[in-house]
N, C-alpha and C positions, 0 to 999 in steps of 0.2 A: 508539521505543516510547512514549516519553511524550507525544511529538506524538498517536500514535493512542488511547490513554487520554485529553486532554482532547479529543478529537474525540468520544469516545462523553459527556463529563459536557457539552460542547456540545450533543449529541444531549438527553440529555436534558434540558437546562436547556430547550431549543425545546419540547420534547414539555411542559413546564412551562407555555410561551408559548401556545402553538400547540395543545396538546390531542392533538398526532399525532405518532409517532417518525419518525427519518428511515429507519429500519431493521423489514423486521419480525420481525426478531429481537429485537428490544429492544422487545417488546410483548410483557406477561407473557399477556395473553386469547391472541393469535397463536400460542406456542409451550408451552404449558400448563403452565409452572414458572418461580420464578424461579431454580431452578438449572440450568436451560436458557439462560435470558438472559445470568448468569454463562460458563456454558462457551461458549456463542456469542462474547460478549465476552471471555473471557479468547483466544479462538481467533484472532478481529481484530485482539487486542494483538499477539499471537504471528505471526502471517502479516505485519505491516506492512514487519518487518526483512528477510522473508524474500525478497517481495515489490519491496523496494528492489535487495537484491543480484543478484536476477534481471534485474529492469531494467538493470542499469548492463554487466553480462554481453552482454545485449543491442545495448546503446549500444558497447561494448568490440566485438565482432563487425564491428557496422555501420562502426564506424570502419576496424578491419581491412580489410575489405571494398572499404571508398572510398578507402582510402590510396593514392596515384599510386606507380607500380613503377618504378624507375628500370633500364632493362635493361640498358645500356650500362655498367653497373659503375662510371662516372666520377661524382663528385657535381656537382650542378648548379652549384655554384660555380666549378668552373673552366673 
């Protein structure tokens, strides 16, 4: 979650450089509040973690998936 918090003060230090957000949520003119850009951005912080655990869920399956079956019930070692 902190990683995804300095990604938006990133965002906007660029939008500082650069004149343009990377997001257009984080453009107050685009979403017509800044308590809009707030809940957008607090919703970003909030999704990132959620977002990780579902990927790894994902990766956890695939692995499942591609694991070699041993059918013969003997381990490969002997």
């Amino acid at each position: 979650m902190a990683l995804s918090g300095l990604y938006l003060a990133w965002g906007a230090f660029g939008k500082y450089v650069t004149g343009e957000y990377p997001f257009f949520w984080m453009d107050e003119a685009q979403v017509g509040s800044k308590e809009a850009v707030s809940f957008y951005s607090i919703g970003f912080v909030l999704l990132a973690p959620i977002m990780y655990i579902l990927m790894q869920g994902f990766v956890g399956v695939r692995e499942s998936l591609t694991r070699p079956r041993n059918n013969s019930g003997e381990s490969l070692d002997s």
